[in-house]
C-alpha positions in Angstrom: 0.0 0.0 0.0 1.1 3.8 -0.3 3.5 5.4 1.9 1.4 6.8 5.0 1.2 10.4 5.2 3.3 12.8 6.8 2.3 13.3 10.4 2.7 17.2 12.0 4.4 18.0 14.2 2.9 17.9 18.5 4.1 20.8 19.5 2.5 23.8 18.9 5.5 26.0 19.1 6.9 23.9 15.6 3.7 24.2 14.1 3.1 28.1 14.6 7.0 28.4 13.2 6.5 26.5 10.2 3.0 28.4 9.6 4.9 31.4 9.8 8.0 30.0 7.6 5.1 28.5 5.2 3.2 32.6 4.7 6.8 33.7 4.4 7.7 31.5 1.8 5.0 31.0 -0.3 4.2 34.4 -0.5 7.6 35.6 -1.8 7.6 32.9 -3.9 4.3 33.4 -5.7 4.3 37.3 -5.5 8.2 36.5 -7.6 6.6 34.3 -9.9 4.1 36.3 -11.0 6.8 39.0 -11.6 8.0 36.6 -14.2 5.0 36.0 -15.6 5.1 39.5 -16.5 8.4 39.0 -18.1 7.4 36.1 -20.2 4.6 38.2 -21.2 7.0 40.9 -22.5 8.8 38.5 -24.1 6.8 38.0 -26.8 7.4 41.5 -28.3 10.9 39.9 -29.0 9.6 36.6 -30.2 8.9 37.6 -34.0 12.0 38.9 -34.4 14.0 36.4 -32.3 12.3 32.9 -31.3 16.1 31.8 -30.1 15.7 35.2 -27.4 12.4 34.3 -26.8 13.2 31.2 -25.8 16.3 32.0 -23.9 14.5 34.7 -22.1 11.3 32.3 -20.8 14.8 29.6 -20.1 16.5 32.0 -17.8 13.0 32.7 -15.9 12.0 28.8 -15.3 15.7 28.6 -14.5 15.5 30.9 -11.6 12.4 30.7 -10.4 12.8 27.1 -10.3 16.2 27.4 -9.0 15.3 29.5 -6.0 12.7 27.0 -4.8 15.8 24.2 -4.8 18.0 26.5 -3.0 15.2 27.4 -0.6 14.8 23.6 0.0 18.1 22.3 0.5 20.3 25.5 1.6 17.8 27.7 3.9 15.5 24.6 5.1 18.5 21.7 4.8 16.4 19.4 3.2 18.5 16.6 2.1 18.0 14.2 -1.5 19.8 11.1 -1.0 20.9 9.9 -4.5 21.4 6.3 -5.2 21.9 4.1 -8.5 23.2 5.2 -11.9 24.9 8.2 -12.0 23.7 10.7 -15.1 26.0 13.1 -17.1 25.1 16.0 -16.9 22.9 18.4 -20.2 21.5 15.3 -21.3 17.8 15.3 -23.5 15.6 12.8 -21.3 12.1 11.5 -21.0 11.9 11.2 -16.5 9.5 8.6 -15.0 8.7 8.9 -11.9 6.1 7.6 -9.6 4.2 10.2 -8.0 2.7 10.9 -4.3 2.6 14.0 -3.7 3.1 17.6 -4.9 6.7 17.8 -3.5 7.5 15.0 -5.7 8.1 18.0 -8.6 10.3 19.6 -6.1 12.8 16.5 -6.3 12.8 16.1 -9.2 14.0 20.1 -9.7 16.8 19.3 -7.5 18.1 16.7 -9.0 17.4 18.8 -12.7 19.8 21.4 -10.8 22.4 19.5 -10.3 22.5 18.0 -13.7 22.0 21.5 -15.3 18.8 20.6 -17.0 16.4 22.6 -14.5 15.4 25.1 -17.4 14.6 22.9 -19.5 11.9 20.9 -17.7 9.0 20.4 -19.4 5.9 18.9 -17.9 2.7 17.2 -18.7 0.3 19.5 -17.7 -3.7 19.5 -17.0 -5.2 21.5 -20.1 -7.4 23.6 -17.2 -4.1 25.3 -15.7 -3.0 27.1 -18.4 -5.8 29.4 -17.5 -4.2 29.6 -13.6 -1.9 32.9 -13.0 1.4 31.8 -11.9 2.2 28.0 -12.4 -0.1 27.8 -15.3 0.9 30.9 -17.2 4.6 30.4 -16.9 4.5 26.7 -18.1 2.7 27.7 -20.9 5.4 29.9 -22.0 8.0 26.9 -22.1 6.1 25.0 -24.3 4.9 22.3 -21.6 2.3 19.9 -23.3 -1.3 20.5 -21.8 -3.1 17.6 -22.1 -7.3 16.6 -21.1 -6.3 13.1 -20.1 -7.8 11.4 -23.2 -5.3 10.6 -25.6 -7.6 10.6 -28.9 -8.2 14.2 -28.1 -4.7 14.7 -26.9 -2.7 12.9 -29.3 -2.8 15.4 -32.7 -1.8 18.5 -30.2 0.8 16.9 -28.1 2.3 15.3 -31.5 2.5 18.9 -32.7 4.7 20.0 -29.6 7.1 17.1 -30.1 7.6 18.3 -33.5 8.5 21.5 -32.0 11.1 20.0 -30.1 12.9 18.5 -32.8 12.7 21.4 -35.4 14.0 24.1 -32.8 16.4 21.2 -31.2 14.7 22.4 -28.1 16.6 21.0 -24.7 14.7 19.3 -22.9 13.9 17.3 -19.7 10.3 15.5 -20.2 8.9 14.6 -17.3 6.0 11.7 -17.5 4.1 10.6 -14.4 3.0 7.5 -15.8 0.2 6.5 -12.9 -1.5 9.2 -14.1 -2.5 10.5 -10.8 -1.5 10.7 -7.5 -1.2 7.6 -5.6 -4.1 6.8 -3.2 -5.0 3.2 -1.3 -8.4 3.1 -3.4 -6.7 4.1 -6.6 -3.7 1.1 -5.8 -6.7 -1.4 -5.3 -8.3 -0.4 -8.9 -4.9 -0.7 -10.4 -4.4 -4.0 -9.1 -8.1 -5.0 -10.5 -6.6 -3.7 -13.8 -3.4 -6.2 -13.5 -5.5 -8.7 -12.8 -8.0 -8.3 -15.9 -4.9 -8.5 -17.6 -2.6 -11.6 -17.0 0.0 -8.7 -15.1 1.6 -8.8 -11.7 -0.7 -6.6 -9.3 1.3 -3.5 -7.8 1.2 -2.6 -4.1 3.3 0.6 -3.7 2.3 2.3 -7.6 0.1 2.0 -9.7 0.5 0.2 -13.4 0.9 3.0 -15.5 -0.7 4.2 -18.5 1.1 3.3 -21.4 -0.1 5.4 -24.5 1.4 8.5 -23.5 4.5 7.4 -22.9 5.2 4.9 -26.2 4.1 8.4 -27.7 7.1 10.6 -26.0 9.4 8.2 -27.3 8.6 7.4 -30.4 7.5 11.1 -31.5 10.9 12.4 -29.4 13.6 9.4 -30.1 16.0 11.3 -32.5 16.1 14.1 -29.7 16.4 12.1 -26.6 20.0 10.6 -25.1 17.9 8.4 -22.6 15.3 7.4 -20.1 15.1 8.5 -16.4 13.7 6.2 -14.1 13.3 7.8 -10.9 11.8 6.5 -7.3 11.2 8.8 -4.9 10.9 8.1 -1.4 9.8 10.1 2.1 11.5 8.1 4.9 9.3 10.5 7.5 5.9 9.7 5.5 5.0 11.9 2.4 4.7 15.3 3.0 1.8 17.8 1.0 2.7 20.9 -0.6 2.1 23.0 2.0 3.9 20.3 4.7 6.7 20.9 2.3 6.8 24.2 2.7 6.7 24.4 5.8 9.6 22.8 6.3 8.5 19.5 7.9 10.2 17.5 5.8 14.1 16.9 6.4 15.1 13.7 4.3 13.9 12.7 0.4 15.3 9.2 -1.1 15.7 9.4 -5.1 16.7 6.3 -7.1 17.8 6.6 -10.5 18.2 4.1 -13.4 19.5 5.3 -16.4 18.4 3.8 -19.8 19.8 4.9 -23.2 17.4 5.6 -25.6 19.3 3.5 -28.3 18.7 0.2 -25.6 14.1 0.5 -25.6 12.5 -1.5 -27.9 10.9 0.1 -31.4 7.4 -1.7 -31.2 4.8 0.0 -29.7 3.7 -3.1 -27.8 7.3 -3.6 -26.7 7.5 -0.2 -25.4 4.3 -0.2 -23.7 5.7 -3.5 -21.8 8.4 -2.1 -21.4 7.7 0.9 -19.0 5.2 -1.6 -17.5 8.0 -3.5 -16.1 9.8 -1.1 -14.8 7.0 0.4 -12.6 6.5 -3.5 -11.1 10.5 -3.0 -10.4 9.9 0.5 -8.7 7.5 -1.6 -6.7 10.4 -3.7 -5.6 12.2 -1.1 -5.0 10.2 0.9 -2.9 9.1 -2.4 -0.8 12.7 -3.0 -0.3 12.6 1.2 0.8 9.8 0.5 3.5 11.4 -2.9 5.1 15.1 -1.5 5.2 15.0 2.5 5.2 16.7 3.0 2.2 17.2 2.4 -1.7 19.3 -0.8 -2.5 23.4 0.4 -3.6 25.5 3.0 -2.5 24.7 6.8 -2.1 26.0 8.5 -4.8 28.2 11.5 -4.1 25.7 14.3 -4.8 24.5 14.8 -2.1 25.6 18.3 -1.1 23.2 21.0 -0.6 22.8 22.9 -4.4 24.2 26.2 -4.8 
């Protein structure tokens, strides 16, 4: 079953400091972000003239804004991401899977984009409704994030159009794909396992099996461009936090494994491929059970774990 949730903290002093740290620091944050948003908007006075500035300019923002939420993490909260498994050279073009639990899952995954100079160029899968939403919403749909409605037959002829985007521009690029779909829930674990059931797969207890269509189409529409595949497991060795936990600062460990696969190594079939990123959720699985009996990933820590900065 999922990870339980992060419990707060008993004493009331903790709680009324993280409130306050929590106002501080989300209201900086989102008063910044829309500042940029402002930015990106101006931007596009340069962008007939320029689409390389355009894109460098909306780069640079994502890049900051982004980066300031990592070093607010890990430098003025000490947060600390515990890397283990294959170690990743740095600028590479990647499709990430990751399983997904919570909201400060994106917030890993930014660290570890930091450190590999990539943090720019994230793009993600995004709900079609929040590119309507100030903030968040506005700025993602500056740097070309795919919004999707969660039915690929509607989705498939737009996000197809984005990829080809990517590879005419040679747009650098960090896809990130949470396969499940959704965030992880006991009911939603039970209906997955129903699903495996119906059909002849192993049943998962820690993730759900993911959905395959979107993802066969990343790589095949995005092979040329990409170097590899990221699998990543995240872990909360204090329960997983929400958003606003996170912020607060309640949460002082993260566990991140990483499996590198070149992109030359995945099968070509679309059947293949679907199996393929089927089987490596049922091995996150694994992993993760092997995560809640022992504490931690199976292999070494790498040696990134400094704070970023």
């Amino acid at each position: 079953m999922p990870q339980q949730a992060l419990q707060e903290p008993r004493d009331q002093g903790t709680r009324l400091m993280g409130l306050v740290r929590g106002l501080f620091v989300s209201s900086v944050l989102f008063s910044t972000l829309l500042g940029f948003n402002l930015i990106q908007t101006a931007s596009l006075i340069i962008a007939p003239f320029s689409i390389a500035a355009f894109r460098k300019i909306n780069r640079w923002g994502a890049n900051t804004w982004w980066g300031w939420c990592v070093l607010w993490a890990e430098r003025f909260r000490g947060i600390r991401i515990l890397i283990s498994g294959d170690k990743v050279p740095p600028r590479e073009n990647a499709l990430v899977l990751a399983n997904h639990q919570q909201m400060p899952d994106i917030n890993v995954i930014m660290s570890f984009a930091y450190r590999k100079h990539r943090l720019g160029d994230l793009k993600f899968f995004v709900k079609d409704i929040l590119k309507y939403v100030p903030g968040i919403g506005w700025g993602m749909l500056f740097l070309d994030c795919p919004f999707v409605k969660r039915d690929w037959e509607k989705d498939r002829e737009y996000v197809t159009r984005i990829f080809a985007k990517f590879l005419r521009y040679r747009i650098p690029v960090w896809l990130i794909s949470f396969a499940e779909g959704t965030r992880i829930t006991e009911t939603k674990v039970a209906k997955s396992q129903e699903f495996a059931r119906s059909r002849g797969l192993m049943p998962t207890r820690h993730v759900q099996i993911p959905r395959t269509k979107g993802f066969v189409a990343s790589v095949r529409g995005l092979r040329s461009h990409l170097d590899a595949v990221y699998d990543l497991t995240i872990a909360y060795p204090d329960g997983v936090p929400t958003l606003w936990q996170f912020i607060k600062g309640y949460t002082a460990r993260v566990y991140l494994h990483v499996r590198r696969f070149a992109i030359q190594s995945l099968p070509e079939e679309d059947e293949q491929l679907a199996g393929w990123v089927i089987q490596r959720f049922q091995e996150k699985d694994d992993l993760l059970a092997h995560f809640y009996e022992h504490g931690r990933f199976p292999g070494a820590l790498l040696d990134e774990l400094l704070p970023a900065g």
